[in-house]
N, CA, C and O of each residue as an XYZ file, in Angstrom:
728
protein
N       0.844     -1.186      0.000
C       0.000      0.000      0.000
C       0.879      1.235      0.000
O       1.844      1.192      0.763
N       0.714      2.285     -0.700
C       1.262      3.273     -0.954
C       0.606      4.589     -0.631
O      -0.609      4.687     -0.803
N       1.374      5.714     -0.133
C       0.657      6.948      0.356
C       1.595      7.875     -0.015
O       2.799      8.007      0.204
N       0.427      8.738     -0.879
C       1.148     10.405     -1.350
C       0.348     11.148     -0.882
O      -0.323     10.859      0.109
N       0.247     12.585     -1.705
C      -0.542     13.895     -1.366
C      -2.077     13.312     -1.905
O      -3.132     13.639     -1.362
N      -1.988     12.473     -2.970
C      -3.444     11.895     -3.532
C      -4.153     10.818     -2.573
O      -5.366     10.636     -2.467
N      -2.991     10.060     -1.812
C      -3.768      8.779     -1.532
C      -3.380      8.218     -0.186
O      -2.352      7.560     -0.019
N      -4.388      8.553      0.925
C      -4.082      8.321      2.026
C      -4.271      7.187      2.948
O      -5.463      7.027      3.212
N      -3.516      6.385      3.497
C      -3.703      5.107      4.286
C      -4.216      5.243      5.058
O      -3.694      6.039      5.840
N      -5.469      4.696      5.470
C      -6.151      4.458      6.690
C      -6.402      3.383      7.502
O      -6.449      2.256      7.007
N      -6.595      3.585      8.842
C      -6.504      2.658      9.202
C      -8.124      1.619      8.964
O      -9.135      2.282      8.736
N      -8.260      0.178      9.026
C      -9.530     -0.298      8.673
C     -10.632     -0.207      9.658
O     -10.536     -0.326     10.879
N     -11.713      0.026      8.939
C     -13.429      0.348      9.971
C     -13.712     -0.567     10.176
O     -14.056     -1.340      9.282
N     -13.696     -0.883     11.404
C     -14.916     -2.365     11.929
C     -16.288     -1.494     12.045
O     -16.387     -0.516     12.787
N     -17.356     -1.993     11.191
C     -18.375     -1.319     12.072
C     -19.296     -2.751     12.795
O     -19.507     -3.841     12.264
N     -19.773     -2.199     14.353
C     -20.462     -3.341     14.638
C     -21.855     -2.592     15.353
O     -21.963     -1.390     15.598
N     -22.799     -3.580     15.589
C     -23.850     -3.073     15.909
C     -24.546     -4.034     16.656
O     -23.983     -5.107     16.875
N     -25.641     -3.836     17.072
C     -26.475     -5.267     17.908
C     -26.879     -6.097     16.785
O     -27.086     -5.913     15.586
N     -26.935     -7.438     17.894
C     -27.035     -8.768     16.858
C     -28.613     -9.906     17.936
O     -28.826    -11.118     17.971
N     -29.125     -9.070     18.410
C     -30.376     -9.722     19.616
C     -31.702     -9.148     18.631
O     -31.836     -8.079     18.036
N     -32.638    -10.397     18.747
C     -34.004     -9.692     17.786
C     -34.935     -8.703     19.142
O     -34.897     -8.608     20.369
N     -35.457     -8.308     18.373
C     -36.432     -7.238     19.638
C     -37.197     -7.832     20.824
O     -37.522     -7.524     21.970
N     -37.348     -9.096     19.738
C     -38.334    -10.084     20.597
C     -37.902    -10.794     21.365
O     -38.684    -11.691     21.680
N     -36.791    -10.814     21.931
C     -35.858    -11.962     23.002
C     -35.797    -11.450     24.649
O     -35.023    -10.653     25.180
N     -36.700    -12.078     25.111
C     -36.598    -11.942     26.592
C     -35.046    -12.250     27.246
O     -34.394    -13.255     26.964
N     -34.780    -11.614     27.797
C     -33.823    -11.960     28.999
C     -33.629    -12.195     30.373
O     -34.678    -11.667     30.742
N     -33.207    -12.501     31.209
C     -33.166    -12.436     32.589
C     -33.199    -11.122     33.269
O     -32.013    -10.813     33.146
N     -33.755    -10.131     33.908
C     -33.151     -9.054     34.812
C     -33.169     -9.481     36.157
O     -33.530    -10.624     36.439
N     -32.787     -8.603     37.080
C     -33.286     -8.367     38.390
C     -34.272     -7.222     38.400
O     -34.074     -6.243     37.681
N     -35.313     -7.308     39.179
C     -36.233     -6.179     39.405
C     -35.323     -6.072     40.845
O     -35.120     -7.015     41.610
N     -34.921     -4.937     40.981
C     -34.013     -4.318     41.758
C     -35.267     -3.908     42.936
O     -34.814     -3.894     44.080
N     -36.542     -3.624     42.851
C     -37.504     -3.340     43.840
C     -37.780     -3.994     44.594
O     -37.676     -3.953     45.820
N     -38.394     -5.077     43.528
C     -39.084     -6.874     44.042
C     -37.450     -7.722     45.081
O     -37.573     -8.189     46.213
N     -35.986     -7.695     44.216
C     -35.360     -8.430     44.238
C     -35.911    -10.209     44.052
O     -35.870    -11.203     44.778
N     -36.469     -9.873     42.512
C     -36.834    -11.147     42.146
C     -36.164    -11.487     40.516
O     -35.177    -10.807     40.235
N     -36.535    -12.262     39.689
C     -35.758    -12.184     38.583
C     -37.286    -12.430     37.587
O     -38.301    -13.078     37.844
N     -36.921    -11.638     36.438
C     -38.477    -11.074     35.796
C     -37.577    -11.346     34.211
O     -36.418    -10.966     34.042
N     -38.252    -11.942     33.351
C     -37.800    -11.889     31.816
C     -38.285    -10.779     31.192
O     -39.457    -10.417     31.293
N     -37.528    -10.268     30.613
C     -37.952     -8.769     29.813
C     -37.422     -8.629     28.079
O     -36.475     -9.164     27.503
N     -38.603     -7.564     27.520
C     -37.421     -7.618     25.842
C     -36.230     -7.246     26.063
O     -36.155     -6.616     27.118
N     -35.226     -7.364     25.507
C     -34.009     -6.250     25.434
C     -33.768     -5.263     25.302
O     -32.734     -4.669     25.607
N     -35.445     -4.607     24.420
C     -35.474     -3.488     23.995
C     -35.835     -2.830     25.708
O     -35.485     -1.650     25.684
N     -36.090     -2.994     26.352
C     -36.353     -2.688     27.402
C     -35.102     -2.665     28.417
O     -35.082     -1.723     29.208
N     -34.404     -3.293     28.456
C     -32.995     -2.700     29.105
C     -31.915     -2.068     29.824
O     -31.125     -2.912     30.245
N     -31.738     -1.397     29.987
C     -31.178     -0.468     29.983
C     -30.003     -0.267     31.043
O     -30.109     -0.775     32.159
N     -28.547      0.704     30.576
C     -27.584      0.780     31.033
C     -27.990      0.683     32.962
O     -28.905      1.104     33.669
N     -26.703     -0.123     33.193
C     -27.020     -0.205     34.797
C     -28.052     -1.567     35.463
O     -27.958     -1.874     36.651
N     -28.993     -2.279     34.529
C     -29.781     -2.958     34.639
C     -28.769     -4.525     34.828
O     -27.800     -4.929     34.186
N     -29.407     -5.022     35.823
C     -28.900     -6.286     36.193
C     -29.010     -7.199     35.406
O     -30.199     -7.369     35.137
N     -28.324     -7.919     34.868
C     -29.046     -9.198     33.917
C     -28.346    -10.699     34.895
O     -27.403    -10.664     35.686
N     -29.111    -11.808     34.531
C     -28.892    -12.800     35.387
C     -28.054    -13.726     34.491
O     -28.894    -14.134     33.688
N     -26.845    -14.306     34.160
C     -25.896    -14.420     33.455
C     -26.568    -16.376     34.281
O     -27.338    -16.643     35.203
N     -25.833    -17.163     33.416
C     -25.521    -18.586     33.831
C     -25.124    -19.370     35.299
O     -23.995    -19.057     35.679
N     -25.671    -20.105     35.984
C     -25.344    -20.249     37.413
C     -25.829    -19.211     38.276
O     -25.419    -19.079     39.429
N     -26.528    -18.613     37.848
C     -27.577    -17.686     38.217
C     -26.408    -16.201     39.124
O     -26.516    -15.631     40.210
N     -25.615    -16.107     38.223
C     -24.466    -15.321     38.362
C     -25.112    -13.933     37.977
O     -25.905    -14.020     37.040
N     -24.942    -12.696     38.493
C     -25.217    -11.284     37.921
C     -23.999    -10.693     37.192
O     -22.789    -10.915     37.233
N     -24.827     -9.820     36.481
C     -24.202     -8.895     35.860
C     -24.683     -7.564     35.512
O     -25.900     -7.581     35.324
N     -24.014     -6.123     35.321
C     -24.304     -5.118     35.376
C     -24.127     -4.833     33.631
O     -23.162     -5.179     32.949
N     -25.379     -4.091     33.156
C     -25.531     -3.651     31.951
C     -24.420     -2.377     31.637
O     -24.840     -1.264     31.951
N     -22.734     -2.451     30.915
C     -22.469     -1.111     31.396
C     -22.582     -0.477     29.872
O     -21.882      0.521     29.700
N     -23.249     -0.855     28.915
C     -23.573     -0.347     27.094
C     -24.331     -1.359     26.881
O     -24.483     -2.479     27.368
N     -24.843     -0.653     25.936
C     -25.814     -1.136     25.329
C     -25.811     -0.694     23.401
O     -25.793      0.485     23.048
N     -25.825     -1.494     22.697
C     -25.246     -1.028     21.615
C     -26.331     -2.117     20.100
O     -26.486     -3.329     19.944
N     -26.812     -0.947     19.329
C     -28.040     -1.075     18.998
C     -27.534     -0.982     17.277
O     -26.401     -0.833     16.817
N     -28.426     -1.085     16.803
C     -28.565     -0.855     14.972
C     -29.562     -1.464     14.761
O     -30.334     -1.805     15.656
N     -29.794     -1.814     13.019
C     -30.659     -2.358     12.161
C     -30.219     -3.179     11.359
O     -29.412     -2.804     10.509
N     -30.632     -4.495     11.424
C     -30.567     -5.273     10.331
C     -31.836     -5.772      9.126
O     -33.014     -6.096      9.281
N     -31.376     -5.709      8.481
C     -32.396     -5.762      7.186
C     -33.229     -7.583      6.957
O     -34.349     -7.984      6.640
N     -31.830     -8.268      7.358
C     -32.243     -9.274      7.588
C     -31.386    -10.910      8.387
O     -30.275    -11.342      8.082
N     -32.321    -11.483      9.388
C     -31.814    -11.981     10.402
C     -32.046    -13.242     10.408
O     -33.008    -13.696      9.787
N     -31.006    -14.208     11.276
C     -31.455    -15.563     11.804
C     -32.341    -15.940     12.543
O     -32.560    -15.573     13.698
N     -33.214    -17.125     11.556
C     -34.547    -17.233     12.890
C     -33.749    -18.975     13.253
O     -33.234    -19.762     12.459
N     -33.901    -19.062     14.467
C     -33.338    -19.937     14.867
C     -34.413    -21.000     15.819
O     -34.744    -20.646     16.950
N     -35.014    -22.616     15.090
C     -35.896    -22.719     16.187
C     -35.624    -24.216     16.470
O     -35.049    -25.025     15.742
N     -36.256    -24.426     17.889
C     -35.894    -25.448     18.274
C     -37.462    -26.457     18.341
O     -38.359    -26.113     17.571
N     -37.674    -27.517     19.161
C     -39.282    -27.764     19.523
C     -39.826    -26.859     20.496
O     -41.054    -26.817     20.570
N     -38.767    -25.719     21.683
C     -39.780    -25.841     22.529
C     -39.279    -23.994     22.084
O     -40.112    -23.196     22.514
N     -38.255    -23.429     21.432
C     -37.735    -21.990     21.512
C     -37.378    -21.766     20.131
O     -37.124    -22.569     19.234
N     -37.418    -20.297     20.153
C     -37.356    -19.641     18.666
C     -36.431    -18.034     19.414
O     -36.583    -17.379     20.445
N     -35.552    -17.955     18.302
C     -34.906    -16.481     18.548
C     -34.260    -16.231     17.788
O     -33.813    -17.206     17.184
N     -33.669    -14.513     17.192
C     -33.675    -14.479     15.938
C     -31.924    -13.480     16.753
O     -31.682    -12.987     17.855
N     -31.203    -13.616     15.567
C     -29.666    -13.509     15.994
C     -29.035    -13.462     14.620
O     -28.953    -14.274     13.698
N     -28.562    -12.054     14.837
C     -27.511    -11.259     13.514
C     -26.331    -12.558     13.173
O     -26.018    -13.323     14.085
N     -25.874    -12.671     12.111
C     -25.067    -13.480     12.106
C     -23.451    -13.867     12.674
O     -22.913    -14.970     12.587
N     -23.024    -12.948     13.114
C     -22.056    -12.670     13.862
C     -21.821    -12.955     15.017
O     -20.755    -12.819     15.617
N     -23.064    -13.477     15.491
C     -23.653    -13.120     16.917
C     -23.385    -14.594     17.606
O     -23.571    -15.629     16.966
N     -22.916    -14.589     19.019
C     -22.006    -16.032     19.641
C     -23.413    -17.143     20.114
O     -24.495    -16.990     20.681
N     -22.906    -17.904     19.709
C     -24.750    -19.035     20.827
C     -23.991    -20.273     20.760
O     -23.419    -20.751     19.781
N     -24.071    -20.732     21.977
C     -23.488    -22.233     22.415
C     -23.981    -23.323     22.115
O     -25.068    -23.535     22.653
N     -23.492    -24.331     21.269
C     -23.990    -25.341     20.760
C     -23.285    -26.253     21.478
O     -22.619    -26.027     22.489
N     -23.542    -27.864     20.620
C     -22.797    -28.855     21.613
C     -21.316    -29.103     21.126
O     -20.692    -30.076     21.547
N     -20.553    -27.871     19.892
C     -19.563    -28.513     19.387
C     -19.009    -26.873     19.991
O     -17.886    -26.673     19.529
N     -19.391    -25.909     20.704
C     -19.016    -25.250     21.691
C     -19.598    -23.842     21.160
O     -20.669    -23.790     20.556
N     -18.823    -22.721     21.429
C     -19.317    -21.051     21.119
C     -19.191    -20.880     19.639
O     -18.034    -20.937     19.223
N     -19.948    -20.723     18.930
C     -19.735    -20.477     17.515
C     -20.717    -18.813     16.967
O     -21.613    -18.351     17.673
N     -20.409    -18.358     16.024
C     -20.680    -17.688     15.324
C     -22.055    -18.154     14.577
O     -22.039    -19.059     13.742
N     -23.466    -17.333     15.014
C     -24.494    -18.459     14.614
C     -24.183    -18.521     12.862
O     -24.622    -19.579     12.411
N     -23.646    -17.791     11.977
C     -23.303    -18.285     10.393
C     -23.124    -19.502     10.226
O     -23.597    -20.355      9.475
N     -21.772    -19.458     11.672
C     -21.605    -21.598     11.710
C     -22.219    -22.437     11.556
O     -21.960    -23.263     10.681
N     -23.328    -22.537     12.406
C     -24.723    -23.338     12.634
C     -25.107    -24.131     11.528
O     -25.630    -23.807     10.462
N     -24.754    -25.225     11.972
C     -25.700    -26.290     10.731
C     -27.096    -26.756     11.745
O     -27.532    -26.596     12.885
N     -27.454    -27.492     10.341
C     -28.765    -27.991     10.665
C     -28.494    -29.088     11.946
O     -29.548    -29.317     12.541
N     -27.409    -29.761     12.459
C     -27.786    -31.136     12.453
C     -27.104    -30.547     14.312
O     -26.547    -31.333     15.079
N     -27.309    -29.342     14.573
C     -26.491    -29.015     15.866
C     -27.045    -28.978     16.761
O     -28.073    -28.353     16.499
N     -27.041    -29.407     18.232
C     -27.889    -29.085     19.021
C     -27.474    -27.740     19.975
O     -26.283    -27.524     20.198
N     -28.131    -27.185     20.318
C     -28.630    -25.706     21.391
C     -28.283    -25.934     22.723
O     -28.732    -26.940     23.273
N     -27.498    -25.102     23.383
C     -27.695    -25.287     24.652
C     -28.176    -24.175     25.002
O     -27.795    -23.027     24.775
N     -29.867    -24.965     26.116
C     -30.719    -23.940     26.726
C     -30.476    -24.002     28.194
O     -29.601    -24.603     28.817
N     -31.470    -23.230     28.613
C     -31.673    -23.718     30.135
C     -31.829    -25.360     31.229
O     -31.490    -25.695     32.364
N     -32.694    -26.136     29.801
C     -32.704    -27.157     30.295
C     -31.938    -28.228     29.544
O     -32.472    -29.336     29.490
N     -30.905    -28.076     29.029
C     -30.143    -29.112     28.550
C     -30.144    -28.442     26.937
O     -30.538    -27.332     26.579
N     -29.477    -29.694     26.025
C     -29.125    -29.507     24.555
C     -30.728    -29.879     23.984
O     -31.593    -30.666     24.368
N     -30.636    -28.867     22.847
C     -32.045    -29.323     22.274
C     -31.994    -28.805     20.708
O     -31.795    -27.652     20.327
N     -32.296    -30.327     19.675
C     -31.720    -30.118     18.481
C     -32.292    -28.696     17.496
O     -33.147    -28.123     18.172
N     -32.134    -28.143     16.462
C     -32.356    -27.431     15.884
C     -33.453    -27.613     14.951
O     -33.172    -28.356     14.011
N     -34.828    -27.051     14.960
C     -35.438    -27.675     13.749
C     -35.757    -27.096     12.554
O     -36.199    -27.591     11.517
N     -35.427    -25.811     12.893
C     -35.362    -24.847     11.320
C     -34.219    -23.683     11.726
O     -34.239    -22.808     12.592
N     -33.524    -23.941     11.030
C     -32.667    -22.500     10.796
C     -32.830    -21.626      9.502
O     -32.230    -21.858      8.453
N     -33.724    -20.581      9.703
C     -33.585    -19.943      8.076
C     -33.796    -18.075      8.224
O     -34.629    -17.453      8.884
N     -32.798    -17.616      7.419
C     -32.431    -16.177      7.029
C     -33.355    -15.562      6.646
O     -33.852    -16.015      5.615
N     -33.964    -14.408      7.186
C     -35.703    -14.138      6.961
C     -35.511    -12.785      7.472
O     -34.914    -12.361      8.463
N     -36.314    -12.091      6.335
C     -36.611    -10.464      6.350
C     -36.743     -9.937      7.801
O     -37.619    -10.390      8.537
N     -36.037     -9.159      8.137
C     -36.457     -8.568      9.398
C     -36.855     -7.140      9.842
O     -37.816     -6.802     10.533
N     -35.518     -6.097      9.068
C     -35.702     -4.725      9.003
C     -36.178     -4.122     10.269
O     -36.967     -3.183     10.165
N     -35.841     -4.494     11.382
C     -36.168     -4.285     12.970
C     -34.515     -3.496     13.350
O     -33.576     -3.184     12.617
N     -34.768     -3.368     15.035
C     -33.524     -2.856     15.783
C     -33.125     -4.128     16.461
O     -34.030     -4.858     16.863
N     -32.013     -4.444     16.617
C     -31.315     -5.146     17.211
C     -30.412     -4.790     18.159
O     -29.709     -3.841     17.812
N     -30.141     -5.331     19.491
C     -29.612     -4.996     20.555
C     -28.305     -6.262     20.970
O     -28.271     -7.457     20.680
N     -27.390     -5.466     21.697
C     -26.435     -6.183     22.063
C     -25.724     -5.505     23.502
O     -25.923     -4.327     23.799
N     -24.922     -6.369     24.292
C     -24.820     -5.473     25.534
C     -23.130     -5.664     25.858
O     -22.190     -6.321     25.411
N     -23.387     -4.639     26.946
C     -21.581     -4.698     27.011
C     -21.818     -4.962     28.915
O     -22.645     -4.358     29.597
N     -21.117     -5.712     29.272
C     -20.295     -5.569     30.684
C     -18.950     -5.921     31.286
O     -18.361     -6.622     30.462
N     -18.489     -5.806     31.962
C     -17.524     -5.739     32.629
C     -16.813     -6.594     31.992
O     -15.800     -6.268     31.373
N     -17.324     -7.969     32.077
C     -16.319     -8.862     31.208
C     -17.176     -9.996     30.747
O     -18.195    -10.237     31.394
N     -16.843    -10.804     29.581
C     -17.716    -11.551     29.459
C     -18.978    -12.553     29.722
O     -18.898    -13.575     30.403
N     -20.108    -12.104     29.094
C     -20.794    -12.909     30.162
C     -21.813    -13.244     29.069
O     -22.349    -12.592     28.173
N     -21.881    -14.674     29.542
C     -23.136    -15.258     28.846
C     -24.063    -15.254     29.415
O     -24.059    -14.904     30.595
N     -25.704    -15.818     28.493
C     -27.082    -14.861     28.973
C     -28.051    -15.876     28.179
O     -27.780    -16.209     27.025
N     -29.309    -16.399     28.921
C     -30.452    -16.636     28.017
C     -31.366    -16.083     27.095
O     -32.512    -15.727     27.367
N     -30.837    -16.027     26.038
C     -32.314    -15.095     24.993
C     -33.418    -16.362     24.446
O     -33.425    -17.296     23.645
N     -34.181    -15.810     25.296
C     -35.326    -17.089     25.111
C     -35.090    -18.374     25.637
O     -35.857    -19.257     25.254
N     -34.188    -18.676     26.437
C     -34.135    -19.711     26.622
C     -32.818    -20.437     26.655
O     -32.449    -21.275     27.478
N     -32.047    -19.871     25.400
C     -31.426    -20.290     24.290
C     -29.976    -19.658     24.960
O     -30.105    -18.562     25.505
N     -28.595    -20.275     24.958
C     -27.522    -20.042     25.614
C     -26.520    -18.740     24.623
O     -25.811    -19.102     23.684
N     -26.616    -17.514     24.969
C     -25.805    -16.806     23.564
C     -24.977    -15.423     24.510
O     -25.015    -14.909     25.628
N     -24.501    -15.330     23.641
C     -22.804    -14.630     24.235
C     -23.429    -12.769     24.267
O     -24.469    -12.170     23.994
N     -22.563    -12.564     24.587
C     -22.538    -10.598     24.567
C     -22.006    -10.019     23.907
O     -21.436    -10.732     23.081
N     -21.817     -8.880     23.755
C     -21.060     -8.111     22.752
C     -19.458     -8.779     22.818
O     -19.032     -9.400     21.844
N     -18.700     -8.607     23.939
C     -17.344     -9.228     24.344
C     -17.054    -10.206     23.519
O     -16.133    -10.165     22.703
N     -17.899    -11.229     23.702
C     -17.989    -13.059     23.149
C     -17.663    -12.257     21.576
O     -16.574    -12.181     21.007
N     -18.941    -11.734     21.140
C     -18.990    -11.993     19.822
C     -17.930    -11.806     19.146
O     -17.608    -12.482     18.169
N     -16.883    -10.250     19.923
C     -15.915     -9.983     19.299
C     -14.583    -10.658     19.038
O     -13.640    -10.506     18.262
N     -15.023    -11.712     20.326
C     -13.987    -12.984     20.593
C     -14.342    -14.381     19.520
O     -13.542    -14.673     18.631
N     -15.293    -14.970     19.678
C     -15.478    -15.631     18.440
C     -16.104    -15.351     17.406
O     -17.325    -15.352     17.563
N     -15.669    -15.060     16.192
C     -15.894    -14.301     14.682
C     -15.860    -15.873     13.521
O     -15.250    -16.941     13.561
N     -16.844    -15.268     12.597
C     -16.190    -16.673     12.008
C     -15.386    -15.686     10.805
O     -15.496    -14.461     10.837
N     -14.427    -16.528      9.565
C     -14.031    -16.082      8.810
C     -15.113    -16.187      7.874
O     -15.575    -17.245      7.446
N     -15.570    -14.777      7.519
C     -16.769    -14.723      6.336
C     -15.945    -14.694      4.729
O     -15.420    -13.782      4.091
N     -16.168    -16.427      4.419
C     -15.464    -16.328      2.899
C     -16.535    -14.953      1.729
O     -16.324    -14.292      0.712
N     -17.451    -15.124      2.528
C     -18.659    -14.339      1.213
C     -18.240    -12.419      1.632
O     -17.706    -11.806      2.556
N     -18.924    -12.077      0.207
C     -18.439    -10.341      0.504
C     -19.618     -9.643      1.536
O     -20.838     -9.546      1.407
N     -19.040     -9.372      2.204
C     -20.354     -8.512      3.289
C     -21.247     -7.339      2.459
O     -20.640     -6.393      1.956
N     -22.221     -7.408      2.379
C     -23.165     -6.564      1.605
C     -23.527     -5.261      2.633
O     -24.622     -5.487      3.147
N     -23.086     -4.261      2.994
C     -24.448     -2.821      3.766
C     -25.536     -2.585      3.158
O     -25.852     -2.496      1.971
N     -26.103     -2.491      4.190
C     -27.454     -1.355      3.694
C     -27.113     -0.160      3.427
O     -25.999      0.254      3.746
N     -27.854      0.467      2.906
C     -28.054      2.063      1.834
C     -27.550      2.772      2.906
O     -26.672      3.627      2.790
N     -28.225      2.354      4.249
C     -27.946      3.907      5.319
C     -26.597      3.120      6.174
O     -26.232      3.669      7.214
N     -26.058      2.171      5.843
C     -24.640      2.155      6.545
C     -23.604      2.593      5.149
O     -22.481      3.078      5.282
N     -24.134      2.358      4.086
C     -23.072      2.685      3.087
C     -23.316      3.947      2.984
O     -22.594      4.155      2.009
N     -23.788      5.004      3.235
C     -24.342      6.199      3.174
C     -23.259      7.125      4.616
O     -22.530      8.102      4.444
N     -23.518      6.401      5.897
C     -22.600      6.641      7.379
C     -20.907      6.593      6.904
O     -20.221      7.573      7.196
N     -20.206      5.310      6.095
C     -19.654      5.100      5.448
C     -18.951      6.334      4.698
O     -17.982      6.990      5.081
N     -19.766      6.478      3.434
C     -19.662      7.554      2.829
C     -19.284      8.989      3.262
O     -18.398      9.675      2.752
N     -20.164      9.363      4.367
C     -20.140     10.857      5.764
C     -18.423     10.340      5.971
O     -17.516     11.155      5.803
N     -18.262      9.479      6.196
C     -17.067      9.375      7.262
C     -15.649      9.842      6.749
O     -14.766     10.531      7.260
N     -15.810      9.040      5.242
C     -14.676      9.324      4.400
C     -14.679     11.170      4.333
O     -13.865     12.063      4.567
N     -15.866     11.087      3.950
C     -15.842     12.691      3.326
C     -15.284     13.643      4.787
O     -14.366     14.428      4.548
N     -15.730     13.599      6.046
C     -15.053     13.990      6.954
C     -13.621     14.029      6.995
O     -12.982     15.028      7.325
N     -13.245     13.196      6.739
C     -11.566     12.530      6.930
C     -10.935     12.963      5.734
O      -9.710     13.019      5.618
N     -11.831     13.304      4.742
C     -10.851     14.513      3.726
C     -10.766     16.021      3.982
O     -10.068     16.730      3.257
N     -11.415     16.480      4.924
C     -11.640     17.763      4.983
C     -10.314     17.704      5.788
O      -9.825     18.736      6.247
């Protein structure tokens, strides 16, 4: 790579965003009750307790949101939840990247492994949520065993295919460069 007065090296953009469908309950604490209450994600919010595995806590310290156009619906016999592809969920061959996910994998939920009975890529065009705390921590969405922002950034799969944006991230994209020439 080469850099003159025409052509400047930059360093590369990760952009990331939430990878949780709207519709995925989670664990909190109701901090009033001191009881544990399932809630959307969209509901949330920084500071909010979530009840992590082994019935371990954790403190909400980000919360980190976008749009995907279109998402993983992921279902089992007894659970269904929908998860950006990037996004970490524990199977029985360990933490994978749900892209990984074959058909023939089983889920780890709350109550044990439970096989997969449809996995399929389906219009969504919703907000998606993802969370940050202290340090990694895994979490039930629906049921269903899946990682946090941390995880995800920790297990990635290698995407052989070209990543496609939407209009309004290739558009953010676009703003950014043009900033960085001024």
């Amino acid at each position: 790579t080469f850099e003159d007065t025409r052509n400047k090296l930059i360093p590369k953009i990760y952009m990331q965003w939430g990878c949780i469908g709207k519709d995925t309950l989670i664990k909190r604490l109701n901090k009033e009750t001191n009881t544990v209450e399932n809630v959307l994600v969209s509901e949330l919010k920084i500071n909010d307790v979530v009840i992590s595995t082994d019935d371990k806590k954790a403190t909400i310290k980000d919360i980190v949101t976008g749009e995907d156009e279109k998402i993983w619906s992921i279902k089992t016999n007894m659970r269904e939840i929908k998860l950006s592809p990037s996004h970490s969920i524990c199977t029985e061959r360990g933490w994978i990247p749900v892209s990984d996910i074959r058909t023939d994998d089983m889920l780890l939920t709350e109550e044990g492994y439970e096989r997969i009975t449809l996995f399929d890529y389906i219009p969504y065009d919703a907000k998606v949520y993802n969370f940050v705390f202290e340090e990694e921590t895994p979490m039930y969405g629906n049921g269903i065993l899946i990682g946090d922002y941390k995880m995800q950034q920790r297990i990635r799969s290698v995407l052989e295919k070209e990543v496609k944006f939407s209009q309004k991230t290739n558009k953010a994209v676009d703003e950014l460069f043009a900033l960085m020439s001024v």
